[in-house]
N, C-alpha and C positions, 0 to 999 in steps of 0.2 A: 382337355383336348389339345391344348399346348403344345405345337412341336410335336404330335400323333401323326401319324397316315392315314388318312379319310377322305373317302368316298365324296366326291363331288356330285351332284345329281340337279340336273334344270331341264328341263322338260328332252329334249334326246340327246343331252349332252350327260356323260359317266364316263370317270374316269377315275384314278387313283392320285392321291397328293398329299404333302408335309403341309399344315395350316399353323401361319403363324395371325394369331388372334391379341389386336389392341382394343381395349374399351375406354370409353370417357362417360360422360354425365347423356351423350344422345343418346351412344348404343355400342356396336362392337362393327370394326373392320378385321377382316380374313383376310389376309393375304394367300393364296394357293401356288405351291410350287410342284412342278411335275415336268417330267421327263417328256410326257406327250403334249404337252401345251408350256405357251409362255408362262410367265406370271403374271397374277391379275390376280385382284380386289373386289369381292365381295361385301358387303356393307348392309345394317339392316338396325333401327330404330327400339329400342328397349321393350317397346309397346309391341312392335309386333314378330320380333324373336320370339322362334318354340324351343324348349330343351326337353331332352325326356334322357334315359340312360344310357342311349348310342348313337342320338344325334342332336343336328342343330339346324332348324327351318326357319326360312320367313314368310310370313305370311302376306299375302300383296305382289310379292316378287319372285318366289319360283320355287329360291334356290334352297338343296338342303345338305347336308354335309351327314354321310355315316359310317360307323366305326367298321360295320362290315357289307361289301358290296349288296345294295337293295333286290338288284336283279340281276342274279348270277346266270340266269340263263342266258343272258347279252352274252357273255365270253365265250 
């Protein structure tokens, strides 16, 4: 997911972004960059990150990141 374009998604917040992703021993930080928003820092604990094959959720906090728009009827 490195430097992809993916899908931002938190409760009515979608929009599209470049995710630059650092991990340590807690968990992983997402950095999101876009056109339509600043940039900002999503962040989420090893324990309760999901991955599956086109995305990336936390569980407790909202947020989820996917390779292709979740709900294309929004546009």
């Amino acid at each position: 997911f490195q430097g992809s374009k993916m899908w931002f998604h938190e409760k009515h917040l979608l929009f599209e972004s470049t995710v630059n992703i650092e991990t340590d021993a807690w968990g992983a930080r997402i950095t999101l960059s876009s056109i339509a928003h600043p940039d900002f820092t999503i962040s989420g604990r090893w324990d309760m990150i999901r991955f599956g094959l086109d995305y990336i959720g936390c569980a407790m906090v909202g947020w989820s990141l996917y390779s292709e728009c979740p709900y294309p009827e929004w546009f």
